[in-house]
C-alpha positions as CSV (number, residue, x, y, z in Angstrom):
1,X,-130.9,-101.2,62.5
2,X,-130.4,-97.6,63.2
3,X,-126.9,-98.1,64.8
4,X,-126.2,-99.6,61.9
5,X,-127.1,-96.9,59.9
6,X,-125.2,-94.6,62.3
7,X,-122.3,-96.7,62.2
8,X,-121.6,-96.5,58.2
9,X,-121.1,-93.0,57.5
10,X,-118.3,-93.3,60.4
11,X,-117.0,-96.2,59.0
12,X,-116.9,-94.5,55.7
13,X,-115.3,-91.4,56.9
14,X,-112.5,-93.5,58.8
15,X,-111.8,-95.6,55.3
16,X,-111.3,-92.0,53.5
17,X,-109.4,-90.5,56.1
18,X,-107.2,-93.4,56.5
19,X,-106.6,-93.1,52.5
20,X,-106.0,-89.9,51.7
21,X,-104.0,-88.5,55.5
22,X,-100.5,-90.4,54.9
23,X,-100.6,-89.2,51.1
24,X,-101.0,-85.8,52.4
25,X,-98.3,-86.1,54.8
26,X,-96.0,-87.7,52.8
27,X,-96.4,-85.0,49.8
28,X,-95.5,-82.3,52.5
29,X,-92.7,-84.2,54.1
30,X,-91.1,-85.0,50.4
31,X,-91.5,-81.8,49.2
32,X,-89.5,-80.2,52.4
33,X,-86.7,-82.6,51.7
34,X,-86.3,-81.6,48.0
35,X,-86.2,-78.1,49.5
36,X,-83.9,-78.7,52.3
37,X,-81.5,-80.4,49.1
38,X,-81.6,-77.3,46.9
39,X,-80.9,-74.8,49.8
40,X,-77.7,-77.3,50.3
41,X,-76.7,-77.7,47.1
42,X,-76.5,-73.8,46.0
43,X,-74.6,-73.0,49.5
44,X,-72.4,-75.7,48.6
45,X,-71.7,-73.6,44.9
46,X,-71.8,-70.2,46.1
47,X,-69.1,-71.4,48.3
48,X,-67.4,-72.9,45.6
49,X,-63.7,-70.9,43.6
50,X,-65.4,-69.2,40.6
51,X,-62.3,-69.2,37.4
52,X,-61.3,-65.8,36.6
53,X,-62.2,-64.6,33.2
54,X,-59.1,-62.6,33.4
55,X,-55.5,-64.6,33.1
56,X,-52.9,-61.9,34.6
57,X,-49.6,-62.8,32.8
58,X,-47.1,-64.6,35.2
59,X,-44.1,-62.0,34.9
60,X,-40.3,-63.9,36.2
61,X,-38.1,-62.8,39.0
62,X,-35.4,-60.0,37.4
63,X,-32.5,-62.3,38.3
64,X,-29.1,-63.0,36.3
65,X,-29.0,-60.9,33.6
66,X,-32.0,-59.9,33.1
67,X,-31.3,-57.9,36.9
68,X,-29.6,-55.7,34.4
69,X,-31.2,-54.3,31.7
70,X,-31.5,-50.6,32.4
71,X,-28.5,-50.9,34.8
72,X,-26.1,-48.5,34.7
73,X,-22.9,-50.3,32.8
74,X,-20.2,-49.6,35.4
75,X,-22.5,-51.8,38.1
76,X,-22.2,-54.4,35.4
77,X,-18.3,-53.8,35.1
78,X,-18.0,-54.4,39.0
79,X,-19.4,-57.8,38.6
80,X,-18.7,-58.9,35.3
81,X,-15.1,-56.8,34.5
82,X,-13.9,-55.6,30.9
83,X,-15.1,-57.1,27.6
84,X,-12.9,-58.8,25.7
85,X,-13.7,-56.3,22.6
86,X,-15.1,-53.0,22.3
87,X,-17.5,-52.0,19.3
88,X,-18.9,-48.8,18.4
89,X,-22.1,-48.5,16.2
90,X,-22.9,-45.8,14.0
91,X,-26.3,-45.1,15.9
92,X,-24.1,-44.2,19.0
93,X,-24.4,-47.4,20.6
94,X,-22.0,-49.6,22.2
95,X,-21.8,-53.2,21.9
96,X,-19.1,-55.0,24.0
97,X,-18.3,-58.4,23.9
98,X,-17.4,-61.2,26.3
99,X,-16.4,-64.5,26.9
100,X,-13.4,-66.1,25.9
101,X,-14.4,-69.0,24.4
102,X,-18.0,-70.2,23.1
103,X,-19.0,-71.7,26.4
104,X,-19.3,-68.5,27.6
105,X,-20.3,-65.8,24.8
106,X,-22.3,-63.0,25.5
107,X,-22.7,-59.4,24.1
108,X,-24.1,-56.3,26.0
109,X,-25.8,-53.1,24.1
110,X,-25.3,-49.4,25.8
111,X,-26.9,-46.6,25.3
112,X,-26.4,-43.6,27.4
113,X,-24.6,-45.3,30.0
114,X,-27.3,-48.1,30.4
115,X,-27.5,-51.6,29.4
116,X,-30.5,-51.9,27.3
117,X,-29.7,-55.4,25.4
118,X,-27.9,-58.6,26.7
119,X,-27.2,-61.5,23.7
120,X,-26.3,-65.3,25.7
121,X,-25.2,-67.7,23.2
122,X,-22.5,-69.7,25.6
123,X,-23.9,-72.6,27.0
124,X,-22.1,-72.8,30.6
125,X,-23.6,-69.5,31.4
126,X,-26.7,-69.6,33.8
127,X,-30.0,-68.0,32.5
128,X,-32.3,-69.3,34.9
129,X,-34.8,-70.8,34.5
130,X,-34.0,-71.5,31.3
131,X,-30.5,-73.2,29.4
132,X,-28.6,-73.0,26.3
133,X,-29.5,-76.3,24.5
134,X,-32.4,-77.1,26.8
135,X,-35.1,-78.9,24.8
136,X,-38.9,-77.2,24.0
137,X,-40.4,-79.5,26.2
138,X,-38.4,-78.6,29.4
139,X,-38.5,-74.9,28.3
140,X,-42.5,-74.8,28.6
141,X,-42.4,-76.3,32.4
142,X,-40.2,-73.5,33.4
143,X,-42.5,-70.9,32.5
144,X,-45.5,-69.6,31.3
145,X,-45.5,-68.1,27.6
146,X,-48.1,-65.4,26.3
147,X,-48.9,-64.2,23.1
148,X,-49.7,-60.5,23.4
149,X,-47.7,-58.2,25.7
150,X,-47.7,-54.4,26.7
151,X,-45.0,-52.6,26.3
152,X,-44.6,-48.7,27.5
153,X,-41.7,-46.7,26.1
154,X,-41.8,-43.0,26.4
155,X,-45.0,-42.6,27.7
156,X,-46.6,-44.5,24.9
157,X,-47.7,-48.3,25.3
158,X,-47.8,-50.1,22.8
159,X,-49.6,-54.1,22.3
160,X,-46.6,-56.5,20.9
161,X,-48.5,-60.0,19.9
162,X,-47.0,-63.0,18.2
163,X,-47.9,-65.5,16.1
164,X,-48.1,-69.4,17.1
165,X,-45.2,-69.6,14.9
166,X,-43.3,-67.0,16.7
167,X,-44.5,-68.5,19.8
168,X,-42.8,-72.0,18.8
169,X,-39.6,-70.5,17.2
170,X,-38.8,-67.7,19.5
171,X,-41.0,-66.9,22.5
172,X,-41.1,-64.2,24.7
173,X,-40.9,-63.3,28.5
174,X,-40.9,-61.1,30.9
175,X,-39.3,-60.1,33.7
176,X,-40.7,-57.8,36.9
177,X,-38.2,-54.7,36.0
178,X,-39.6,-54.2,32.4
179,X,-37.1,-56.3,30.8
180,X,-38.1,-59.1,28.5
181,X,-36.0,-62.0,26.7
182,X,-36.2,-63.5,23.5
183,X,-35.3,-67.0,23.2
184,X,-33.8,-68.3,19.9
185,X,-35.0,-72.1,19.5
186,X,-32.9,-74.1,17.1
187,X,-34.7,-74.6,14.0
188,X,-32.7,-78.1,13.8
189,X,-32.5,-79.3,17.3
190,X,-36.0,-77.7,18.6
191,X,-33.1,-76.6,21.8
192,X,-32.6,-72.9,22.6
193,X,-30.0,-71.5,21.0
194,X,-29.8,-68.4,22.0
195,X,-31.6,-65.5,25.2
196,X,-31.5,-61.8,23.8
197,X,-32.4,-59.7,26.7
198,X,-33.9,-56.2,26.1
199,X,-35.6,-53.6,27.5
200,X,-38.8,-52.5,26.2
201,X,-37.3,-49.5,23.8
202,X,-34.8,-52.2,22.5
203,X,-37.3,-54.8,22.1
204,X,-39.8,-52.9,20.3
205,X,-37.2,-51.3,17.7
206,X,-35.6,-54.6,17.1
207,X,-38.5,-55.3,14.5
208,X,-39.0,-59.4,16.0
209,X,-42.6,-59.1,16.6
210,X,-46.2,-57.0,15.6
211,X,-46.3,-54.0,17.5
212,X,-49.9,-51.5,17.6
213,X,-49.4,-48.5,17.3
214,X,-46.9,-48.9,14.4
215,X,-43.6,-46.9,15.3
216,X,-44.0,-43.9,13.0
217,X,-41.9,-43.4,10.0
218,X,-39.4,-40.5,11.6
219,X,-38.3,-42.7,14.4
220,X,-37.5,-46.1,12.7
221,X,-34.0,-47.1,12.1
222,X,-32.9,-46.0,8.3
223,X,-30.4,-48.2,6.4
224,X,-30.4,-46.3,3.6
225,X,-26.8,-44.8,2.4
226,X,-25.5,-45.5,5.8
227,X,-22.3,-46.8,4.9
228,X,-20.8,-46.6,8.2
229,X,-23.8,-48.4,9.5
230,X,-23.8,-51.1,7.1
231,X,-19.8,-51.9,7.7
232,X,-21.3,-52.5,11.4
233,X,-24.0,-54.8,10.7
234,X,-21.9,-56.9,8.2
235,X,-19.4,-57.2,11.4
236,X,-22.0,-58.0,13.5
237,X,-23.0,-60.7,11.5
238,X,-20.3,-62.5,10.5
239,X,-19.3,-62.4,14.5
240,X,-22.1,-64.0,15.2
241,X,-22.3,-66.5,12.4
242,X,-19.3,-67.5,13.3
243,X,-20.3,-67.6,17.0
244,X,-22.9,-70.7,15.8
245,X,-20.8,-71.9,13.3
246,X,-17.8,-72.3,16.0
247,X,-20.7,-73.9,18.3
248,X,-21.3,-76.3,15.8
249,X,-17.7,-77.7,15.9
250,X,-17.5,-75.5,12.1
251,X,-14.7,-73.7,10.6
252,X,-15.5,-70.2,10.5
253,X,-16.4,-68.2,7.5
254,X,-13.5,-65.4,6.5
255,X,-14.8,-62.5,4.7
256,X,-13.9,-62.2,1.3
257,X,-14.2,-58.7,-0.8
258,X,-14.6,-60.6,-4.1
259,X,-17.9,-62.4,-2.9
260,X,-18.9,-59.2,-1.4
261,X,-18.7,-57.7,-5.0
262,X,-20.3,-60.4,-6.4
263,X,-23.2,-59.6,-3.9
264,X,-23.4,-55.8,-5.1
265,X,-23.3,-56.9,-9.1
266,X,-26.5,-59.3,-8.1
267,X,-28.3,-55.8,-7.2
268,X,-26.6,-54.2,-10.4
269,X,-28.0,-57.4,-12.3
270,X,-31.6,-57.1,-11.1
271,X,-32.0,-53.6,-12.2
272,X,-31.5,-54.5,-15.8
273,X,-33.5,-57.6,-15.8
274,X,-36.6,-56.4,-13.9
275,X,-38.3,-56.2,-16.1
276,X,-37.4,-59.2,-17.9
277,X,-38.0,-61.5,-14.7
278,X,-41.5,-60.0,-13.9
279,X,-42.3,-62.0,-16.8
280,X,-40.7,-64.9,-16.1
281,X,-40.8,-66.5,-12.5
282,X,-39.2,-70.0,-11.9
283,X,-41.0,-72.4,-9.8
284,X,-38.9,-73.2,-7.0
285,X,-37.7,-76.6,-5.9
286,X,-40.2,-79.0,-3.8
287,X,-37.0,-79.6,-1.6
288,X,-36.2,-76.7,0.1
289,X,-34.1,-78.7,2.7
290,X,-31.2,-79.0,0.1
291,X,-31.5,-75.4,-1.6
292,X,-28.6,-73.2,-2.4
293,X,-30.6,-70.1,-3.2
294,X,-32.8,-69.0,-0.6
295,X,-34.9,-65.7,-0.8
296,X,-37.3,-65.1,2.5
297,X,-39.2,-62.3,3.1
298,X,-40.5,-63.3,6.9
299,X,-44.0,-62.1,5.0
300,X,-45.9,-64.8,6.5
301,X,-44.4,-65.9,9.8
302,X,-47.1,-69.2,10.1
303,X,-45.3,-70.8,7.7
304,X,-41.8,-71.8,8.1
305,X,-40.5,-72.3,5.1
306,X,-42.3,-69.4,3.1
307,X,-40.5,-67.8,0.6
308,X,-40.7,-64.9,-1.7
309,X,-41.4,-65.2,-5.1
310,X,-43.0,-62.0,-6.3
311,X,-42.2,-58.7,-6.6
312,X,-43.7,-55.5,-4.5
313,X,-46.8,-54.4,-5.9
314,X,-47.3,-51.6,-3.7
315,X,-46.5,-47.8,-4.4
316,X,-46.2,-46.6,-1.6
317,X,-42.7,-49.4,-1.3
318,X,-40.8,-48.2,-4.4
319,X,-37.5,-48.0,-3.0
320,X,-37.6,-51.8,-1.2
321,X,-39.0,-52.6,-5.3
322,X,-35.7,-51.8,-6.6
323,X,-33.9,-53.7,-4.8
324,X,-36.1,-57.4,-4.1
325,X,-34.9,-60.3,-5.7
326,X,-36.1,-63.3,-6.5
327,X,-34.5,-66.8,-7.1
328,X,-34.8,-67.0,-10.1
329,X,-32.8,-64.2,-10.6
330,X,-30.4,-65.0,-9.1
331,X,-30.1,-68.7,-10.3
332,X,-30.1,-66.9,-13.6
333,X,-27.2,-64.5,-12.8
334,X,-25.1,-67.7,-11.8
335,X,-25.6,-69.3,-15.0
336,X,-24.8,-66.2,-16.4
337,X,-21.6,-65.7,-15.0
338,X,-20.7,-69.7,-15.5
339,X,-20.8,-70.4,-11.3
340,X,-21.7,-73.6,-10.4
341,X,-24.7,-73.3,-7.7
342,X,-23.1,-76.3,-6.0
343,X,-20.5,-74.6,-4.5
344,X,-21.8,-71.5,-3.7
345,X,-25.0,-70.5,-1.3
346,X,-26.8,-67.1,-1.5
347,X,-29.7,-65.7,1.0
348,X,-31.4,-62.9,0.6
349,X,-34.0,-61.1,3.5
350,X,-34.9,-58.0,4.7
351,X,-32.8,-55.8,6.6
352,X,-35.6,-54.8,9.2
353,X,-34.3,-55.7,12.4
354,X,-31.6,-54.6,14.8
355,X,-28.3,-56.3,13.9
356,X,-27.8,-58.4,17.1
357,X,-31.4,-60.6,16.5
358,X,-30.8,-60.8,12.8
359,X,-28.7,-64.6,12.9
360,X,-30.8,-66.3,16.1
361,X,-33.7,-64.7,14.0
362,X,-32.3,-66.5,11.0
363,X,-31.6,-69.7,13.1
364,X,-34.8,-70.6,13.9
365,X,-35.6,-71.5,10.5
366,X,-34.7,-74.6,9.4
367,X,-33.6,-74.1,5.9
368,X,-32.0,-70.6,6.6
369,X,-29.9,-73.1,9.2
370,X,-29.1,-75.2,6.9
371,X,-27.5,-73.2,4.1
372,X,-25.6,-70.7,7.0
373,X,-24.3,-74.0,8.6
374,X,-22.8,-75.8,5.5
375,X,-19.8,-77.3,6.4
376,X,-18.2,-77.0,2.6
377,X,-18.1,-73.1,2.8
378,X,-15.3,-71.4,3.8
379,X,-16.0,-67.7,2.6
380,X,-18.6,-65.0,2.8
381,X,-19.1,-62.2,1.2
382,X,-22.3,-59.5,2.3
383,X,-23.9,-56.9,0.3
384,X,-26.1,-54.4,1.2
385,X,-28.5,-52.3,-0.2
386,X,-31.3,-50.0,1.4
387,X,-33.4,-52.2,3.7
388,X,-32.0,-55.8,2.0
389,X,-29.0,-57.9,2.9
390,X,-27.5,-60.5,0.4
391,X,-25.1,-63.3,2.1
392,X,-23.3,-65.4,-0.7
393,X,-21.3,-68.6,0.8
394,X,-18.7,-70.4,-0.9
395,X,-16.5,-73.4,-0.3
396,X,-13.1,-71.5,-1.9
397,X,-13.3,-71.7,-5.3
398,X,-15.2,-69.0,-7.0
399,X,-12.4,-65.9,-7.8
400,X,-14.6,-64.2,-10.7
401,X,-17.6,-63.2,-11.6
């Protein structure tokens, strides 16, 4: 009886241990595996590419003509030879043309010796990566496209940014020397059009895009009573108008002084009627595909087809007041004068950019495209007044006003 007695506490002791020693184990054992699993698992992230918070813009290899901008001219003569025409512009640049046909177009600006702008409009000329007439698609797989920039010209930087509509119509790039290019999509064809290479000081006085600090007053290009200026932009212009127009398989527009007169009465007109068309504003038409008149302001540059219908309401813009039009003016001044708006097409804008961007600029809109490119006209005539161009298109008939 009393080895019995002994016997059950041990027996009782064994049953416990027995229990309770492989859950004691097994806790330890798991929790050193869960252990062992963490210590792998944050190696295998610290080892692991963390994504830069930082995108560095992608700048392109200063090949073709790009290579040039800021070149001295005469290393660009050894290659390239003499233009076919010579231009001189009343701000004491140069602006030389080549290419004999519009396969191979292209104008150079010089300043001081130097090449500071190169316009490609011919389509058998090589602009690597890019092409004349290559599609939007294919243009955003051969490079990478930004919306803000930095641009330093005399010692001053300054942050260009552009819209998403800017982006669409006419991106920029840049090149490793400080060069950048513009390229002119076809508002029609959504194919690029046009490549305006600049360098920095040309790009950021050509007005295309947003530029912080603003340029101050003193040092922006002045159109006002610059009459040898203004016979140079109309040139330019109807050059290249006819450049796209010629592209187009188009007969090009002559210049015609009567239509040209007609465009300076338009600015007499509106200065006698202000006040009578503040009151009254016409509600333009809900197809602006097929509109003869066209008034655009580039005001808002997310919309496309945006146009102006009101007049300045600031003070501190007087002297652009004077001179802004609206369509129904000048719907009004064609009834007046008993010309039918079928055969004739105005457009009115701003004159706030340099002369060689103004028609790509113009191109990449649509309607603007449509009215410039109207195979019924036949003449032009351009007026000018302060910072505002008027273009009025006809097909050969008007011959008063």
């Amino acid at each position: 009886m009393k080895t019995i007695m002994r016997v059950i506490p041990l027996f009782v002791l064994f049953m416990v241990g027995t229990y309770f020693l492989p859950r004691f184990f097994d806790n330890e054992q798991a929790g050193s595996i869960v252990t062992k699993e963490n210590i792998v698992s944050e190696k295998a992230m610290d080892s692991f590419p963390k994504e830069s918070t930082e995108m560095e813009q992608t700048e392109l290899p200063a090949e073709g003509y790009a290579y040039y901008i800021n070149q001295p001219v005469d290393d660009f003569i050894e290659i390239f030879g003499q233009p076919e025409k010579k231009e001189a512009e009343s701000n004491g640049k140069q602006r030389w043309m080549y290419g004999k046909d519009n396969q191979h177009a292209f104008q150079i600006g010089i300043e001081h010796e130097q090449i500071q702008d190169i316009l490609v409009t011919g389509s058998d000329l090589d602009v690597a990566p890019f092409k004349i007439n290559m599609s939007r698609g294919e243009m955003y797989q051969s490079a990478s496209f930004y919306l803000t920039f930095e641009l330093n010209v005399q010692q001053q930087t300054y942050q260009l940014e552009l819209s998403e509509n800017q982006l669409h119509h006419f991106p920029l790039v840049a090149f490793d020397n400080q060069a950048y290019a513009a390229i002119y999509m076809d508002g029609s064809t959504n194919e690029i059009n046009a490549i305006h290479y600049m360098s920095a000081a040309n790009l950021l006085y050509a007005g295309l895009y947003d530029s912080t600090p603003v340029i101050p007053e003193k040092e922006q290009q002045s159109f006002v009573d610059a009459t040898a200026k203004e016979q140079n932009i109309i040139e330019q212009v109807i050059v290249m108008l006819n450049n796209f127009r010629e592209k187009a398989e188009l007969a090009p527009l002559t210049i015609d002084l009567t239509m040209s007169a007609m465009g300076y009465a338009v600015f007499d007109y509106q200065q006698e009627h202000r006040e009578e068309m503040e009151n009254s504003k016409e509600t333009p038409e809900e197809d602006s595909s097929k509109r003869n008149v066209i008034v655009h302001d580039f005001s808002d540059r997310e919309q496309e087809n945006q146009t102006s219908q009101e007049s300045s309401q600031d003070s501190s813009s007087d002297q652009n007041a004077e001179t802004l039009l609206d369509e129904a003016l000048l719907k009004q001044f064609l009834k007046e004068k008993q010309i039918d708006q079928q055969k004739v097409r105005l457009f009115y804008a701003p004159l706030n950019q340099e002369p060689a961007t103004l028609v790509p600029y113009w191109f990449t809109y649509k309607q603007m495209q449509a009215l410039l490119m109207d195979h019924k006209m036949s003449r032009i005539g351009i007026a000018i007044k302060q910072q505002h161009i008027l273009l009025l298109l006809d097909d050969g008939s008007v011959t008063a006003y």
